[in-house]
C-alpha angles and dihedrals in degrees: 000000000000119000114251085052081064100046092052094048094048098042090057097048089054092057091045093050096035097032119220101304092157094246098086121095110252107249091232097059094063094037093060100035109077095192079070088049092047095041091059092044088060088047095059091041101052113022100022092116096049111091145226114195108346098312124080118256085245079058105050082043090047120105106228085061124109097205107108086166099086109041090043079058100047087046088056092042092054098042095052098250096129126013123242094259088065090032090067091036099052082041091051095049098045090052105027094187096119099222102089100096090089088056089036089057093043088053093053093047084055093056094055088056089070 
């Protein structure tokens, strides 16, 4: 399934699941930007077998996947919204595992490739 049918799945779904609480990142902004497309791709690529939690982050980008939270939080993370500081700290409290910082360093290195 392309990406951008994932991200707007997965983005309505997290607007469905969250509400509109004013700190998600609207679906069409992604839909239509394709840095964040191509942002996510790399982040599949390249990082896809490191893990958050205990999924893989392919997984966790994948569309038969019912975790929104990650996504909603990359998005955030690409467009600016939070700074890479909050953004480990909101991944790392939604999956306490204590393992993520290998994949958390990985996404950071793909946002410095835009």
């Amino acid at each position: 399934m392309p990406r951008a049918t994932l991200s707007a799945s997965l983005f309505i779904a997290t607007i469905v699941l969250h509400g509109c609480s004013g700190d998600l990142v609207a679906p069409d902004s992604i839909i239509e930007d394709p840095g964040a497309e191509a942002f996510l791709d790399r982040v599949d690529k390249v990082c896809g077998k490191l893990a958050i939690g205990n999924q893989p982050l392919s997984y966790l980008l994948d569309v038969n996947g019912n975790d929104t939270y990650f996504i909603d939080e990359s998005s955030k993370f690409y467009f600016g919204k939070v700074d890479q500081a909050t953004f480990a700290d909101d991944i790392n409290s939604f999956y306490p595992t204590g393992t993520n910082q290998a994949a958390l360093d990985c996404i950071v290195a793909q946002l410095g490739e835009n």
